[in-house]
C-alpha positions, 0 to 999 in steps of 0.5 A: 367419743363414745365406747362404742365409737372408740371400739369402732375406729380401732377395731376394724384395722385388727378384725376388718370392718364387716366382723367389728360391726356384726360382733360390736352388735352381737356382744354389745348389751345394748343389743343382746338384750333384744335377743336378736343376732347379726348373722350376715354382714357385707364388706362394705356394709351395705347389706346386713342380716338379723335373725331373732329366734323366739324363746322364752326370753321375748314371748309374750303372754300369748306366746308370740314374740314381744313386739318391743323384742321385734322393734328393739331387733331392728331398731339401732341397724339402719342409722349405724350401718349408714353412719358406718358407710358415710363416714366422719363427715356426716351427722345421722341420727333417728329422727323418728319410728312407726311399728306395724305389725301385720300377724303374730310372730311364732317362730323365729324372724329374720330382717335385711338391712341394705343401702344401694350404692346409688342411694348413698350417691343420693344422699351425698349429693341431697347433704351437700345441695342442702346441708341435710336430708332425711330418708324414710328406711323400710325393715321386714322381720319375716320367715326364714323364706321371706314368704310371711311378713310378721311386722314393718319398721319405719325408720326417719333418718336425719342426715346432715353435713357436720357443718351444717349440723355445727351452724345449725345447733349454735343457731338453736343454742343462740335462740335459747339464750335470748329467750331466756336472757333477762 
């Protein structure tokens, strides 16, 4: 267990689950270095908002914002929040990411995050016909009015029951072993 997962388990029965993930982000340095903030966050953490304001630490030689800094704002959101809504008894981890910028950010940008109830009821139902699902998540970093949109991210999430990831991962471990068995 990570440092992050012990602060995240304990946390929240003195702080309530919505602040510990909006501060856990906030404080975290992983996160802070993005220079983004979690400024919103549901109770039941399926919505969640991101500003990151442009400054002198993400401008880039043109004077827009890094695109590392937009990718870095959005990045880690959409796996926590649903590993967080989920529960103990999924494996998510990213799979994969594409970055599309459309024009140059130069003024702060903002992002939503969300999960409808009905999406979650998907894949719980996908996992437990399967043993494991993948999603493809949709980020905008936009205006503050939502009228511009400045870049897209798309984010693979694997999702997979823990027992079907155990059997999976032995299985790979096994495979391994054979191969390199003399």
């Amino acid at each position: 267990m990570t440092l992050y997962q012990k602060i995240g388990a304990i946390g929240p029965k003195y702080f309530g689950k919505a602040n510990m993930f909006k501060w856990g982000f906030n404080l975290s340095p992983m996160y802070r270095t993005s220079t983004a903030r979690i400024t919103a966050v549901s109770d039941d953490l399926f919505w969640v908002k991101a500003k990151l304001p442009i400054s002198f630490r993400n401008r880039n030689y043109v004077g827009s914002i890094f695109g590392g800094s937009m990718f870095a704002a959005v990045d880690p959101i959409p796996m926590v929040q649903l590993i967080n809504i989920l529960g103990n008894d999924y494996v998510v981890w990213d799979k994969s990411a594409e970055i599309f910028f459309k024009i140059p950010a130069k003024e702060d940008l903002y992002a939503e995050f969300a999960y409808a109830p009905e999406e979650i009821d998907q894949i719980k139902r996908r996992v437990a016909q399967d043993g494991e699902h993948e999603i493809v998540k949709t980020t905008r970093l936009t205006s503050q009015d939502g009228q511009k949109t400045y870049c897209e991210v798309q984010k693979t999430i694997y999702i997979a029951s823990k027992a079907h990831f155990k059997v999976k991962q032995q299985a790979r471990r096994n495979r391994q072993k054979v191969q390199f068995d003399y």
